[in-house]
MARLO-238432 format. One line per field, with one value per residue (C-alpha): residue number from 1; residue in one letter; x, y, z. Coordinates in nm, 4 decimals, m for minus. Each point is the difference from the previous one (the first is absolute). Example, Ala and Ser with C-alpha at 12.3 -4.5 7.8 and 13.67 -1.06 7.14 Angstrom:
BEGIN
pos: c(1 / 2) $
code: c(A / S) $
x: c(1.2300 / 0.1370) $
y: c(m0.4500 / 0.3440) $
z: c(0.7800 / m0.0660) $
This chain:
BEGIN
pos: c(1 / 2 / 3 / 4 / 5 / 6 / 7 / 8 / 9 / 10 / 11 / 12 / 13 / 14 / 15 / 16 / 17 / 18 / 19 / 20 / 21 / 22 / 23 / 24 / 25 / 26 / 27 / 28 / 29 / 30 / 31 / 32 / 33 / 34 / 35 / 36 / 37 / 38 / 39 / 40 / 41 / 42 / 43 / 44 / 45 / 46 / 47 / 48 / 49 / 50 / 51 / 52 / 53 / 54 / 55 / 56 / 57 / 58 / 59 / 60 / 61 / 62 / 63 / 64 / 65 / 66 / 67 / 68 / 69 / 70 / 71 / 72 / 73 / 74 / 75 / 76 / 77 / 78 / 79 / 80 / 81 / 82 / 83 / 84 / 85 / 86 / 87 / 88 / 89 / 90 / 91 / 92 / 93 / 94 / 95 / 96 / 97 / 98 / 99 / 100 / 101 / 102 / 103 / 104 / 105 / 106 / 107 / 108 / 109 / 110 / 111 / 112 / 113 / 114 / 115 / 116 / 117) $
code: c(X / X / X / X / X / X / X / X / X / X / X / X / X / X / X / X / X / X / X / X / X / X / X / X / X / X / X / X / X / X / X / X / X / X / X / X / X / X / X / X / X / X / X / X / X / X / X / X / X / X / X / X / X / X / X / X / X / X / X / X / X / X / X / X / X / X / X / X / X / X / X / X / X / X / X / X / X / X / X / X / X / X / X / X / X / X / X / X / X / X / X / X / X / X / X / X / X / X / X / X / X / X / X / X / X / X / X / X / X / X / X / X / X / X / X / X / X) $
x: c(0.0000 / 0.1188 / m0.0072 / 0.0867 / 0.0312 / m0.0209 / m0.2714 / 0.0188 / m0.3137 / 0.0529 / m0.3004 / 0.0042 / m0.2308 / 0.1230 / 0.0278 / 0.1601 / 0.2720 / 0.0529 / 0.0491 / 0.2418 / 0.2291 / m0.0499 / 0.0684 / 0.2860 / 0.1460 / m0.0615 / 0.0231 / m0.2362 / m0.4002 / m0.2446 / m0.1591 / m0.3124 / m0.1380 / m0.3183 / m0.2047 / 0.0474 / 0.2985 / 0.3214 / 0.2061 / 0.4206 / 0.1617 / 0.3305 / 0.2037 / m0.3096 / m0.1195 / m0.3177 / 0.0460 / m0.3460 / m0.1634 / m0.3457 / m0.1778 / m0.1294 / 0.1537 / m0.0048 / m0.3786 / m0.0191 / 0.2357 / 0.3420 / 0.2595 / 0.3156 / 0.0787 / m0.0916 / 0.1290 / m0.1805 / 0.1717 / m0.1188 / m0.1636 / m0.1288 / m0.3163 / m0.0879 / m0.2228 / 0.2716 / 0.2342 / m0.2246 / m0.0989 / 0.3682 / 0.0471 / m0.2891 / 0.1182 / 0.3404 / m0.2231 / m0.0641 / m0.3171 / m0.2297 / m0.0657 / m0.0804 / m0.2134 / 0.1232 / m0.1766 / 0.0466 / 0.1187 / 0.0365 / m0.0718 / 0.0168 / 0.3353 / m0.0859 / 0.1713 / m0.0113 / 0.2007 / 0.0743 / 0.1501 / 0.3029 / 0.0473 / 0.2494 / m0.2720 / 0.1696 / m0.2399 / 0.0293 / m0.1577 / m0.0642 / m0.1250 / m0.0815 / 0.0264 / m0.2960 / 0.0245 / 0.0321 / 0.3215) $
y: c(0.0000 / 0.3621 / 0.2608 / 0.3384 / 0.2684 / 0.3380 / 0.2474 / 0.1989 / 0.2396 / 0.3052 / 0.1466 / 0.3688 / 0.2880 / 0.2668 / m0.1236 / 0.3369 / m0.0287 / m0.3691 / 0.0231 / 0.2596 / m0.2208 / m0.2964 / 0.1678 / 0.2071 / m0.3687 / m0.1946 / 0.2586 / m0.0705 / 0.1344 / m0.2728 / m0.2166 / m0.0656 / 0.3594 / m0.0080 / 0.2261 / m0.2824 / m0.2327 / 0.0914 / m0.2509 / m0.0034 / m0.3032 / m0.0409 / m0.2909 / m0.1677 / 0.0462 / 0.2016 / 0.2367 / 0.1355 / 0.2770 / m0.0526 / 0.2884 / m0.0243 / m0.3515 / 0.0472 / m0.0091 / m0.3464 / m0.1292 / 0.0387 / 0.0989 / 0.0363 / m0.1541 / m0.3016 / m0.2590 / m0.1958 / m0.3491 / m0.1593 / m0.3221 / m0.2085 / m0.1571 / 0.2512 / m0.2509 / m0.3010 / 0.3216 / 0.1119 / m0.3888 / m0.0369 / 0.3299 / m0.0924 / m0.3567 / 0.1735 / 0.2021 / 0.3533 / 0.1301 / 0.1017 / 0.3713 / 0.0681 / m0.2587 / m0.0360 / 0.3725 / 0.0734 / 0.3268 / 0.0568 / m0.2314 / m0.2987 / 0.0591 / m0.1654 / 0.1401 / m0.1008 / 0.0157 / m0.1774 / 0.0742 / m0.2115 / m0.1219 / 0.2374 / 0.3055 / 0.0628 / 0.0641 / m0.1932 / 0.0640 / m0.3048 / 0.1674 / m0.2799 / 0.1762 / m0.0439 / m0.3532 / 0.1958 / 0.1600) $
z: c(0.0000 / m0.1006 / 0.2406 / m0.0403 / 0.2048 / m0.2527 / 0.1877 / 0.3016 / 0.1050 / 0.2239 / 0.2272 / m0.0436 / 0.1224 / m0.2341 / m0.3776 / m0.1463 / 0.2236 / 0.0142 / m0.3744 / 0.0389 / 0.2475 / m0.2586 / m0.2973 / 0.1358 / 0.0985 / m0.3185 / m0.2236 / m0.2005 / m0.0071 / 0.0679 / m0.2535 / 0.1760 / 0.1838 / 0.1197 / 0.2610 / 0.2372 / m0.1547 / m0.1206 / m0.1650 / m0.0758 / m0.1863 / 0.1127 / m0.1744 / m0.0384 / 0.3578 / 0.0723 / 0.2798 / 0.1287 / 0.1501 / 0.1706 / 0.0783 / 0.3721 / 0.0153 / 0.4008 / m0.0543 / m0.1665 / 0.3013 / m0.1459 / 0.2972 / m0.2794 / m0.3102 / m0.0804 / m0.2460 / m0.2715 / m0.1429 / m0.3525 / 0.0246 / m0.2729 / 0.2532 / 0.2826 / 0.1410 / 0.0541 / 0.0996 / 0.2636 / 0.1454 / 0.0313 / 0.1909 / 0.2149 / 0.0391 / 0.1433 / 0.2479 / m0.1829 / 0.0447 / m0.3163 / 0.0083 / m0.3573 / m0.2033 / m0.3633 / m0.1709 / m0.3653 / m0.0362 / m0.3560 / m0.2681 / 0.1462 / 0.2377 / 0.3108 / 0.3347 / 0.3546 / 0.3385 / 0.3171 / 0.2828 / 0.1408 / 0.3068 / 0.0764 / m0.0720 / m0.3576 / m0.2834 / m0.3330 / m0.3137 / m0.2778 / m0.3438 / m0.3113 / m0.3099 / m0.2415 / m0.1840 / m0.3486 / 0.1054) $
């Protein structure tokens, strides 16, 4: 099984100025900028911006892996004692994400890519 880790989302409260920091670091403008996302690709890795993030329950950033099956991905984690916070959601045309919790309290994403990709 193939497991990537290539996206990283960021809780913010202030867009405008997030996406100053973040394009100030990568240098580049976002491809993805949206009244409440904003998107950077950086050597194939997404780096996000969530507006209000600390809303939806995000305490810092928070990493999402590739999986090809998020639902043998996520009976494994909870077979190794994570706990489910996030059932699978498409997102966006068919991208499935969800997230546990570890048992050490550390948040992990699982996204599976839409089966046309």
């Amino acid at each position: 099984m193939s497991i990537e880790l290539n996206t990283v989302l960021y809780p913010v409260k202030d867009l405008d100025k997030a996406k100053a920091t973040f394009t100030a670091l990568f240098g580049v403008e976002p491809h993805v900028d949206s009244k409440y996302y904003v998107g950077y690709e950086v050597d194939g890795h997404e780096i996000g911006l969530i507006l209000n993030g600390h809303d939806q329950g995000m305490t810092g950033p928070e990493p999402y892996f590739d999986v090809e099956d998020i639902n043998a991905t996520l009976a494994a984690l909870q077979a190794a004692g994570a706990e489910l916070l996030q059932e699978p959601t498409d997102v966006e045309g068919g991208l499935l994400v969800a997230k546990v919790r570890d048992t050490e309290g550390n948040l992990i994403g699982v996204k599976q890519p839409p089966a046309n990709v």
